[in-house]
C-alpha positions in Angstrom: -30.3 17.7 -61.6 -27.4 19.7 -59.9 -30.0 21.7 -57.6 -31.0 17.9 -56.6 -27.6 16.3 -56.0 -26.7 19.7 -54.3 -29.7 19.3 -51.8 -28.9 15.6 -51.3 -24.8 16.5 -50.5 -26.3 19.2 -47.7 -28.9 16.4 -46.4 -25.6 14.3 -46.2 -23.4 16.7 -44.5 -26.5 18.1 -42.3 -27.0 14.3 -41.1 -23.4 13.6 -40.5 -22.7 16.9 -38.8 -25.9 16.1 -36.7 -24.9 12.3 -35.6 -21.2 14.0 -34.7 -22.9 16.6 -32.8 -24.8 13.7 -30.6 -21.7 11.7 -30.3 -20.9 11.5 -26.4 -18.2 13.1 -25.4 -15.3 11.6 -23.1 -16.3 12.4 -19.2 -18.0 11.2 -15.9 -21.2 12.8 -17.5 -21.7 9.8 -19.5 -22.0 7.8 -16.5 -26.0 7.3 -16.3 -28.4 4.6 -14.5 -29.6 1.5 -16.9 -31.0 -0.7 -14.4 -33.4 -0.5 -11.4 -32.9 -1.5 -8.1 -35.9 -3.0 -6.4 -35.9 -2.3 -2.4 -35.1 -5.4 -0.6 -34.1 -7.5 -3.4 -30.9 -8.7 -2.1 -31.7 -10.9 1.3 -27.7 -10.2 2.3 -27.7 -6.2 2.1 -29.8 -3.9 4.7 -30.5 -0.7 4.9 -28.7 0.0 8.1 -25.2 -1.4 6.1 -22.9 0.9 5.2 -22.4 -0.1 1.9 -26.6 -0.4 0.8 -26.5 2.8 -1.3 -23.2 2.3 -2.9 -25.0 -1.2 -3.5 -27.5 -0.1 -5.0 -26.1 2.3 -7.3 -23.5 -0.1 -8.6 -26.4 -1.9 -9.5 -28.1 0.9 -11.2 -25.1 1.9 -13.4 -24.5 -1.3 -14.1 -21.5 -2.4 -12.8 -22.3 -5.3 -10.6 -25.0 -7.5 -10.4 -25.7 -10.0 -7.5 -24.3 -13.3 -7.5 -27.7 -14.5 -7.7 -31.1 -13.2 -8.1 -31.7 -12.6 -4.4 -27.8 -12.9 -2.9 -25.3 -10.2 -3.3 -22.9 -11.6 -1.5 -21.4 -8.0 0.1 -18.3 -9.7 1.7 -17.5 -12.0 -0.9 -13.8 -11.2 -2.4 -14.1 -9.5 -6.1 -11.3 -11.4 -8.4 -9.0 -10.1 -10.6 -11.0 -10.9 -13.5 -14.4 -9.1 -12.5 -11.7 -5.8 -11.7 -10.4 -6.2 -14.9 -14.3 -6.4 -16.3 -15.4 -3.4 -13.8 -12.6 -0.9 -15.4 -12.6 -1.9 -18.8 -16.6 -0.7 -18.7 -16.1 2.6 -16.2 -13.2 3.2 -19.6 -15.5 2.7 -22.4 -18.4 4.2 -21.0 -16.3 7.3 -19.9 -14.8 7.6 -23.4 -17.9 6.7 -25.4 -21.2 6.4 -23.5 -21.7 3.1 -23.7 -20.1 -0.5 -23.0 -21.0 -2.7 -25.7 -18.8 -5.8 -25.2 -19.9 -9.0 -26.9 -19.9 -11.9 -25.0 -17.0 -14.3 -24.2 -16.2 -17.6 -22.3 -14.6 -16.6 -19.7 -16.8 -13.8 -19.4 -13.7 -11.2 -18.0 -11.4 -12.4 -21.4 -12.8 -9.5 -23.7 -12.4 -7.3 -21.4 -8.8 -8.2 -20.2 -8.2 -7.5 -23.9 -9.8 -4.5 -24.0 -7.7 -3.5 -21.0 -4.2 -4.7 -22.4 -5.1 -2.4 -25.8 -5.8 0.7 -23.5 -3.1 0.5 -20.9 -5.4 -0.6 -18.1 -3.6 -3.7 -17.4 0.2 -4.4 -18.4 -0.1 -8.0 -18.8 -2.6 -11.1 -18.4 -2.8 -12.2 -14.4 -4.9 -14.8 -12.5 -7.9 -13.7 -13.2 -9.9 -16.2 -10.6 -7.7 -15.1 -7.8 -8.9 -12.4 -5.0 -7.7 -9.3 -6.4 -5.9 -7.2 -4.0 -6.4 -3.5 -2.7 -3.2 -2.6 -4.4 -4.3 -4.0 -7.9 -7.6 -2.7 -7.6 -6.6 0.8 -7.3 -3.9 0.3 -9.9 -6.6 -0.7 -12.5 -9.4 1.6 -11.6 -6.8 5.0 -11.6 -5.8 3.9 -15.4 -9.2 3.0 -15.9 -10.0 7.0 -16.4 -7.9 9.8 -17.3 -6.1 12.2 -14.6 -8.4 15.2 -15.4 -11.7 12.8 -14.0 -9.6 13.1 -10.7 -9.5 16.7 -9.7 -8.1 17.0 -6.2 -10.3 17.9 -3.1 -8.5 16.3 -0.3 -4.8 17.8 0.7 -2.7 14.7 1.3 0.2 15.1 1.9 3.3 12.7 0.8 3.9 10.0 3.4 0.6 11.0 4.5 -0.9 7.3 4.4 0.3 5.6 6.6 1.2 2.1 5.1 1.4 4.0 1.8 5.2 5.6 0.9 5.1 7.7 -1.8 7.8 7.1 -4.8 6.6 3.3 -4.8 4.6 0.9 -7.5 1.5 1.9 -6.4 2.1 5.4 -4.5 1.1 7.3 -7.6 -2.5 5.4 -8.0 -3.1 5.3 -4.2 -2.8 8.6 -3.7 -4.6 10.2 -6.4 -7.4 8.3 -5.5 -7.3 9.5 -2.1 -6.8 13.2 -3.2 -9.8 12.8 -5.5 -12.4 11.2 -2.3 -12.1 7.8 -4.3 -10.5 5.8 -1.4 -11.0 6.8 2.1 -8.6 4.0 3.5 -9.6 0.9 6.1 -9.4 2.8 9.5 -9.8 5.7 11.6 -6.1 6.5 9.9 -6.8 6.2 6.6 -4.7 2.9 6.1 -4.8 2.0 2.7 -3.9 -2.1 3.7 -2.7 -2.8 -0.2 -1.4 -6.2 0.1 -5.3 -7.3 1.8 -8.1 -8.7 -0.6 -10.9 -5.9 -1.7 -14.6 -6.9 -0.8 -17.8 -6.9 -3.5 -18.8 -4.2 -1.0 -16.0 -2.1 -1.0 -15.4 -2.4 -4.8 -19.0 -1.3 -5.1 -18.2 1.8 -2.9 -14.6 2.7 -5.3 -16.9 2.4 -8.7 -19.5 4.7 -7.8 -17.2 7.3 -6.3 -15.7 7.0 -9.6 -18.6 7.6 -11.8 -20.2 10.2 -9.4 -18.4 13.4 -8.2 -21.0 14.1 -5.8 -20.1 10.5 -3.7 -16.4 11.4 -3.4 -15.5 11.8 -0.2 -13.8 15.0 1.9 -11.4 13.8 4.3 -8.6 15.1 6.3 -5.8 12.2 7.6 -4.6 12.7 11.0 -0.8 13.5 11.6 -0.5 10.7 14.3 -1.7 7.6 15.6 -1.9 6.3 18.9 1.3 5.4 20.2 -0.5 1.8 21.5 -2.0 1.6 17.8 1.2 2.5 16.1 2.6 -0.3 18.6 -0.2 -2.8 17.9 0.0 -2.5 13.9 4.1 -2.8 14.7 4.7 -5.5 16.9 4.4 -8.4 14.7 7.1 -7.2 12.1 9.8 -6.4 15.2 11.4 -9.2 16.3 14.7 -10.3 18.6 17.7 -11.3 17.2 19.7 -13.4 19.0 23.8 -14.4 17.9 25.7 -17.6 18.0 29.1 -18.6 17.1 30.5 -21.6 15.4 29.8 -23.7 18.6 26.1 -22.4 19.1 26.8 -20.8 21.8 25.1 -17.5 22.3 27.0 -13.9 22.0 24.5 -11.4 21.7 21.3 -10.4 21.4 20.0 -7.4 19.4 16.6 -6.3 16.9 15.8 -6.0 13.9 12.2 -5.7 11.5 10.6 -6.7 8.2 10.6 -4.5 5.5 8.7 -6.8 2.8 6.3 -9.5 2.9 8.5 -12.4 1.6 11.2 -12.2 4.6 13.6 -9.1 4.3 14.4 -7.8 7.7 16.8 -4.6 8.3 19.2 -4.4 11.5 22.1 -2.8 12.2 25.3 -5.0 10.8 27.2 -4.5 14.2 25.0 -6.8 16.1 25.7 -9.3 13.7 29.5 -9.1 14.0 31.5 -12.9 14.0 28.0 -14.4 14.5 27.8 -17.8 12.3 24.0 -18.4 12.9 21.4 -16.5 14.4 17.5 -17.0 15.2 14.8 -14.2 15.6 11.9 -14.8 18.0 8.7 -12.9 17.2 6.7 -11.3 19.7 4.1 -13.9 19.9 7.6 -16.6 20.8 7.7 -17.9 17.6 11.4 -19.1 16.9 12.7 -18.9 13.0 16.1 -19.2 11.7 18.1 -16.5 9.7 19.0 -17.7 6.5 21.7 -15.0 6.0 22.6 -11.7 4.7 21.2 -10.1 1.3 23.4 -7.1 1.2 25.0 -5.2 3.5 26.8 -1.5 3.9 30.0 -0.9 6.2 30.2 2.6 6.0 26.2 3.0 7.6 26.3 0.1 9.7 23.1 -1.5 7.9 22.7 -5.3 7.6 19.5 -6.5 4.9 18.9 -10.1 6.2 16.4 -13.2 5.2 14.5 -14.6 7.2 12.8 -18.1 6.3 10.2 -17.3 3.8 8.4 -20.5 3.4 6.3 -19.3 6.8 4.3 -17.2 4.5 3.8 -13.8 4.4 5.0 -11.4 7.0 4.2 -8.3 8.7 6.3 -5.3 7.4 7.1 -2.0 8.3 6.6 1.1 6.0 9.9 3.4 5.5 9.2 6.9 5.3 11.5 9.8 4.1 14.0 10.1 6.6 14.9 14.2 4.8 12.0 15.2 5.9 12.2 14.3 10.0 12.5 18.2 12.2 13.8 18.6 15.1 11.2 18.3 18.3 9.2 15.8 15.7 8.1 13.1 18.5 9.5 9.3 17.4 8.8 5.7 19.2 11.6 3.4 19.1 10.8 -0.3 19.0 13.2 -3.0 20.1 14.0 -5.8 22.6 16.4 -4.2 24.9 18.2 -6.1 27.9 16.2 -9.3 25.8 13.1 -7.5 26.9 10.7 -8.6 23.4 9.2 -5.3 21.8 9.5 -3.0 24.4 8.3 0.6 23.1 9.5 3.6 24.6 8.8 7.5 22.8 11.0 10.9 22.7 11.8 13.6 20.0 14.2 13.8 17.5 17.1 16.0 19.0 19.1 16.8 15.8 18.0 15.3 12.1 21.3 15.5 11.2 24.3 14.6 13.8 27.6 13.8 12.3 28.9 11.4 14.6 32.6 9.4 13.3 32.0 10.6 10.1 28.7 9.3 9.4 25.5 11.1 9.7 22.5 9.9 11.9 19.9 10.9 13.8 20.0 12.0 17.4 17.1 11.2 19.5 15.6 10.6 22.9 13.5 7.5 23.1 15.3 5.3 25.7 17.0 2.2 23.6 19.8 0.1 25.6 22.0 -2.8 24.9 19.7 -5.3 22.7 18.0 -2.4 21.1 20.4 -2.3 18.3 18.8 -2.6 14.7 15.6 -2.1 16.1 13.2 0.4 14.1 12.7 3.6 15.2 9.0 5.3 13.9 7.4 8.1 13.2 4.0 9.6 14.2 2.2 7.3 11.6 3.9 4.4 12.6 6.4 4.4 9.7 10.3 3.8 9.9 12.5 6.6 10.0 15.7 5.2 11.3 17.5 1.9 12.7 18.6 2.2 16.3 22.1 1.4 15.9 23.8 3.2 19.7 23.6 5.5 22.9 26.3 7.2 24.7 26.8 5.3 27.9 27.1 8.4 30.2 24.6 10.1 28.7 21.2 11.1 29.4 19.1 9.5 26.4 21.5 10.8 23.6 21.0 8.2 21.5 21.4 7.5 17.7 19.6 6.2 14.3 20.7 5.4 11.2 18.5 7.5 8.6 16.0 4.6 6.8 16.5 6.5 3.5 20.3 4.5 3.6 18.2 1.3 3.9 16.6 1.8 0.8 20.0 2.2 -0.6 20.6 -1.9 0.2 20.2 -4.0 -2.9 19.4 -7.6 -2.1 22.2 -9.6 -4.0 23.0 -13.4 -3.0 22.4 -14.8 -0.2 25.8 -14.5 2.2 26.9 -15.7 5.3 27.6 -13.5 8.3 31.4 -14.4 8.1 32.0 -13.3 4.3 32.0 -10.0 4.6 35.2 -10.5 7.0 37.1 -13.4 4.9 
């Protein structure tokens, strides 16, 4: 009897030492086909588009299906609730091999619980709305651990150009890059976070993910264009133009965007004894100012709102003003002499120039009277300082004030331009 039960403990222990052996293990090499894509079964994706592999293979992993037997609909916007769905299956597969999820009405809501329990998600969102780049990428770098995102691209900080680093979604963003995930929406790798994500694209992200072999190697240029940098800036520069308590006009100057909902940077001299002010885009559209958010004596920096209820705005990027060298070639951006968005390019002369007591940058892109607050950008298009004066008798010595004191500014209550001298 004891040789029997001692045979039937080893069966036991054999079995459940077996079925632990066959367990899957967390990594990309659970990632396996379970459908099959038939040639030509989608009437909307051809073999000439670039996205008909990565449509395919989504489809062969599993992760989206057309929107009807014979439609995929390539260019229709992925919602929040089918990126909540896509990660929450790329994480259990990863982790266990499989995705069994039962079936729920709405179809994404066990999987938005699934992704609240394991961090994917912080809290419930809209789940019918267009998910944006920016979310996307959020959810699909927590969707897998770091170690399934070894580097293989060098990118450097700052190195996308719409992309800072040290923001919300810096530290997603760029990982993906660095691991051939994302490969950005032009020739410059711009990342575009705030735009909606395509079934296409999304297709494209979730495949790089489960398959090493589809990242991409990539190298970002260290400059754009000076007309593209001009192009992608022109809409969030605008003139800004100063009356007094009469409405009469006293001064003209610039100033740019720096978020989506209306704050605009200039430089807080060109708003001196002003009571009301208009800026005038470069298309000639006329908005009021609505006031000051915050403001900063000592750096001569003005954070100001413009009417939000237009919608969203075009906004700059603000890089790392630290890292600027000397000889490092800059494009200023303003609306000198009432001149709207002229650009004009030179080098940074001296990072560093302590000038009154305060330190800015010295540079040589022409800027004259009206070109106060305007930005003045980088290489990649991204803000590295406020043009806030010149020296009169001098050949193009002009100044900036370093953008890394604009992201000092906290946006408080909304002020008048007067207050801050009562």
């Amino acid at each position: 009897m004891k040789k029997i039960l001692s045979i039937m403990i080893a069966a036991a222990l054999t079995a459940a030492l077996t079925a632990h052996a066959f367990a899957a293990q967390p990594g990309l090499g659970n990632f396996t086909y379970t459908n099959t894509y038939i040639a030509g079964q989608f009437n909307d994706v051809r073999d000439t588009d670039w996205f008909s592999q990565y449509v395919e293979d989504a489809f062969n992993y599993g992760f989206l299906r057309g929107r009807s037997n014979d439609m995929f609909d390539p260019h229709g916007l992925l919602t929040f609730g089918e990126a909540v769905t896509l990660a929450a299956r790329l994480s259990s597969i990863y982790q266990t091999g499989k995705a069994d999820f039962p079936a729920s009405t709405p179809f994404y809501e066990v999987y938005a619980e699934y992704a609240l329990q394991h961090g994917i998600i912080e809290s419930h969102g809209d789940y019918g709305a267009p998910a944006t780049r920016a979310q996307f990428a959020a959810i699909m770098h927590k969707a897998l651990p770091t170690e399934a995102f070894p580097t293989i691209n060098q990118i450097p900080g700052f190195g996308i150009p719409d992309v800072p680093t040290g923001t919300g979604i810096s530290e997603a963003v760029y990982a993906l890059y660095r691991a051939g995930v994302l490969t950005g929406s032009d020739d410059f790798g711009t990342f575009f976070a705030t735009s909606n994500i395509s079934r296409a694209e999304a297709s494209a992200v979730v495949v790089r993910l489960a398959d090493p072999g589809a990242r991409v190697r990539m190298q970002l240029p260290s400059h754009i264009p000076a007309e593209a940098i001009f192009q992608r800036s022109a809409n969030a520069v605008f003139k800004l133009e100063m009356f007094d308590d009469r409405g009469e006009p006293i001064r003209t100057g610039s100033g740019f965007f720096i978020t989506e909902t209306g704050l605009a940077v200039t430089a807080l001299h060109v708003l001196n004894f002003a009571s009301s002010a208009t800026i005038t885009m470069y298309n000639g559209d006329v908005y009021p100012v609505r006031g000051m958010r915050a403001y900063n004596e000592e750096h001569n920096l003005a954070l100001i709102e413009i009417d939000s209820d237009n919608g969203s705005w075009s906004y700059l990027t603000l890089a790392d003003s630290d890292l600027i060298e000397v000889g490092n070639t800059v494009y200023a951006i303003g609306s000198p002499r009432n001149l709207l968005n002229s650009i004009s390019e030179g080098v940074i002369s001296h990072p560093s120039r302590e000038v009154d007591g305060d330190t800015l940058i010295q540079f040589t892109a022409p800027i004259s009277f009206g070109s106060g607050g305007g930005p003045v950008l980088n290489t990649l298009g991204q803000v590295i300082g406020v043009a806030s004066s010149s020296y009169v008798q001098g050949q193009n010595l002009n100044l900036a004030i370093p953008v890394n004191f604009v992201k000092e500014l906290e946006p408080g209550r909304l002020m008048t331009f007067m207050e801050r001298f009562e």
